[in-house]
N, C-alpha and C positions, 0 to 999 in steps of 0.2 A: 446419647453420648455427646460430650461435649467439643464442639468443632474446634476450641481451642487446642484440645489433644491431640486432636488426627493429625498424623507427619503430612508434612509439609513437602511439596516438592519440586525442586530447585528451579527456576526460571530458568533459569538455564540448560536445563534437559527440558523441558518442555517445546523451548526453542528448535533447538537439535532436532527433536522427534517431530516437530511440526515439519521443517524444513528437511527431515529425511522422507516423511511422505509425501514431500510435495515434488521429488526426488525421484523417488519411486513414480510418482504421478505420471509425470515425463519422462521417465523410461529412463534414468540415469542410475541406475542400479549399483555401480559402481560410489558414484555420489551418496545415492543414499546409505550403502549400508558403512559406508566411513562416516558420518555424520551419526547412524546408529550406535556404532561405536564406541563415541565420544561422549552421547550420552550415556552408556551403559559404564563407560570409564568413572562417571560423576555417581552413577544410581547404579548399581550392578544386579539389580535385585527390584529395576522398574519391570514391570511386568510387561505392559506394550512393547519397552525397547527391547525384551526379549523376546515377543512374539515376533517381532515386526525385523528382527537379524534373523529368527527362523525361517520366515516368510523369502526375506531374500535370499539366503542360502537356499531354500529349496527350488526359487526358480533358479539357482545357478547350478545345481543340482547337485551342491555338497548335503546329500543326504543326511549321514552321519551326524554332521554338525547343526543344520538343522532342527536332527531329533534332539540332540540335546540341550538345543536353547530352547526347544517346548517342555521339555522335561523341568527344567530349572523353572521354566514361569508358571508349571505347573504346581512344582514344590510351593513358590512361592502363595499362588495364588490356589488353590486345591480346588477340585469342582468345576472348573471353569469348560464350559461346556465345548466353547471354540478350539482349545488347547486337546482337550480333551480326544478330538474331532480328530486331529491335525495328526495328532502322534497316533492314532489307530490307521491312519491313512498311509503312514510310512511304514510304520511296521508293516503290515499288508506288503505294501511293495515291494519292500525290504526282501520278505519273506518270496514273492515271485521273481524278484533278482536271481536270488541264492538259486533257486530254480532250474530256470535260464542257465544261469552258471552251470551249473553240475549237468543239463543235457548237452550244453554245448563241451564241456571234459568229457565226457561220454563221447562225444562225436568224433573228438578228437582225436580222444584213444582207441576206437571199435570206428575206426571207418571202413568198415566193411561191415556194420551192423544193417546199412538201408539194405544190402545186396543179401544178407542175412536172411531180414525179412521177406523181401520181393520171392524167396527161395520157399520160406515157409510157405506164404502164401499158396503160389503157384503147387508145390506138392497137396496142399489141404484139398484148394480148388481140381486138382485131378483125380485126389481121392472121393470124393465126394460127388465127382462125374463118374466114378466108376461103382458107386453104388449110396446111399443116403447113411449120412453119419461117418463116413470115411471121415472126412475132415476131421471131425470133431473127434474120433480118437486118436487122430496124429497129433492133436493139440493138447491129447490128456484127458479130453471131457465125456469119462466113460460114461457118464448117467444119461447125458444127454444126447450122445451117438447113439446107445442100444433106443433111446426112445424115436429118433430119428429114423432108425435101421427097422426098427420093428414096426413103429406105423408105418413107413414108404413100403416095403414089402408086403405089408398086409392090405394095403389099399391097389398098388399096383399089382399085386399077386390076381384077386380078385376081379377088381377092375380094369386094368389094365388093356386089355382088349377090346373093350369095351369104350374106352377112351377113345382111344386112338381112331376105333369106326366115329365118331362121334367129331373128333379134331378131320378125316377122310371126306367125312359128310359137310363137312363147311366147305371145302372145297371142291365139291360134285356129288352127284348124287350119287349112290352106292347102290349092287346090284340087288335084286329081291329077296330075300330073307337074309340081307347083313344089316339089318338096322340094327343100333347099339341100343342095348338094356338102358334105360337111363337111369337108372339109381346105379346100376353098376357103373355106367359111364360118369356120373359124378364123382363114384369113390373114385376111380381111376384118375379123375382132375385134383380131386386131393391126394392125391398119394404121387402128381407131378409136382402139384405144390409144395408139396412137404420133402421134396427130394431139389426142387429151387433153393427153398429157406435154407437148407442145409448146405448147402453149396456156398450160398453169401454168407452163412452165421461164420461158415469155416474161415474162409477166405477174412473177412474181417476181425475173427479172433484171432488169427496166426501171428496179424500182423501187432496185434494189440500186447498179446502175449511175449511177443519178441520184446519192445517196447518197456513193459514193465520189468522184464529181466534186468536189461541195460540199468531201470532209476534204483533196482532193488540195491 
């Protein structure tokens, strides 16, 4: 192509843009983006003066506006990988703003949602001390309470006794024929385990659950 065609662009914005990032440079952000300005008043449709009014709006944290002096230099200039960059970076944010926003209306409206929780919690957590899988059916989670219910019963049913001489026996020796069965005394420590897990899954989903109510 012939370089005699290609647009030409004004000394005068060039200037502008020089001395708005030198502007910028120095931390005069104010300075620079009126100096950006003034360029873009001559070039409306220079592609750096548009990036570079983005760029200062976003650290001034006119989001909004920002995105759409990237959007305009993107029109202009399409592809451009920096721009490109810039605006998926806001949207993003944009996007965990609105977020934010809507938990913190939530909070606002349902202040008495933490006391809410703290409530579910503590029920889950009791039922679940009063036998494996409690929890998890106060929270709704039938598949996963009967599997709780039924292995902690089947392991502590069996084992159970068994355990416990074995948890007696860490702590002194036990009289003559109370030694614990140790496979039985294993199952007995899985079927504490499995009535632990159930305890924290509960406790942790009550509150999780509460939670997702509130953002539905």
């Amino acid at each position: 192509m012939d370089s005699s065609l290609a647009p030409q662009t004004d000394p005068r914005v060039e200037q502008l843009l020089r001395d708005a990032y030198i502007q910028r440079m120095r931390q005069q952000f104010a300075a620079s983006e009126t100096l950006c300005r003034q360029a873009l008043e001559l070039a409306p449709e220079d592609v750096q003066g548009l990036e570079l009014l983005g760029d200062l709006l976003q650290e001034k944290g006119s989001t909004d506006e920002a995105l759409a002096q990237f959007r305009q230099a993107l029109a202009v200039q399409p592809g451009k990988a920096s721009l490109e960059e810039k605006i998926a970076r806001l949207v993003l944010l944009k996007a965990e703003e609105e977020r934010e926003r809507i938990e913190a209306e939530l909070m606002i409206s349902s202040p008495h949602a933490p006391k809410q929780r703290k409530r579910n919690q503590t029920a889950a957590i009791l039922l679940s001390t009063i036998c494996p899988g409690g929890g998890q059916f106060f929270n709704g989670q039938w598949v996963k309470g009967t599997i709780y219910l039924v292995a902690g019963l089947i392991c502590l049913g069996f084992g159970g006794p068994d355990g416990l001489k074995l948890l007696l026996g860490m702590a002194g020796p036990l009289p003559r024929g109370e030694e614990p069965n140790g496979m039985l005394a294993t199952l007995g420590m899985v079927g504490g385990l499995i009535w632990l897990a159930s305890l924290l899954d509960a406790s942790a989903q009550a509150g999780k659950a509460q939670k997702n109510t509130l953002l539905d």
